[in-house]
N, C-alpha and C positions, 0 to 999 in steps of 0.2 A: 152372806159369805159364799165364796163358790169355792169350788176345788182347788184350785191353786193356792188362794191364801188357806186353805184348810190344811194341804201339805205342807206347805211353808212352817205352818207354825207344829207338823211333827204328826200329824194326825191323819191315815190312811184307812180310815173304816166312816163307816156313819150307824149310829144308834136307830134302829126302826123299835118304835113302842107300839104296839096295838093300843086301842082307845075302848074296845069292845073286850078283850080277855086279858089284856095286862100282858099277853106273851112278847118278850124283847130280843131281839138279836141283831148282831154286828154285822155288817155287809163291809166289803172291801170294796171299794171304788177306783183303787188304781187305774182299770183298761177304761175309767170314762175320758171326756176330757176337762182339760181343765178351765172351761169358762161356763161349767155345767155350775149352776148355783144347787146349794145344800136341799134347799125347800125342792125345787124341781125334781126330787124322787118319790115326793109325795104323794103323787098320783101314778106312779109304775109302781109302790110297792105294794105286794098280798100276805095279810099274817100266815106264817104258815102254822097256827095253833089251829083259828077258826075260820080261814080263809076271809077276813072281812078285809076292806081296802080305808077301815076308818086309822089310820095310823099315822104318828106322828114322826120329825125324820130332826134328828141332832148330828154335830159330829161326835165322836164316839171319842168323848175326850181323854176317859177312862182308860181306854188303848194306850196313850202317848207314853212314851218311857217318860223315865225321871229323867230331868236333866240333874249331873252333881258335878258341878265344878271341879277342875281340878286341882291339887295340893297346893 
């Protein structure tokens, strides 16, 4: 998945998990562009719990509003 279909479908963050302390957090990815694939942060990012670089990279689906149709 890259950026474009990530926004597309509502979802403007990506999920970083540490692999080594468990510590998680949401990065915004707007100012990248958008033929940046998801995976391809994998190696720029650093936990900032324990500083390791073992960490794994989602989109942050959790973020997306609800969609609720209307009446």
């Amino acid at each position: 998945m890259d950026l474009a279909n990530m926004r597309d479908n509502g979802v403007h963050s990506i999920a970083v998990y540490c692999l080594d302390c468990d510590h998680r957090a949401d990065v915004n990815v707007d100012s990248y562009p958008a033929h940046w694939p998801v995976k391809s942060f994998e190696g720029r990012m650093v936990c900032g719990g324990c500083g390791s670089k073992r960490v794994h990279i989602r989109p942050a689906w959790h973020t997306k509003s609800a969609y609720i149709p209307p009446p």
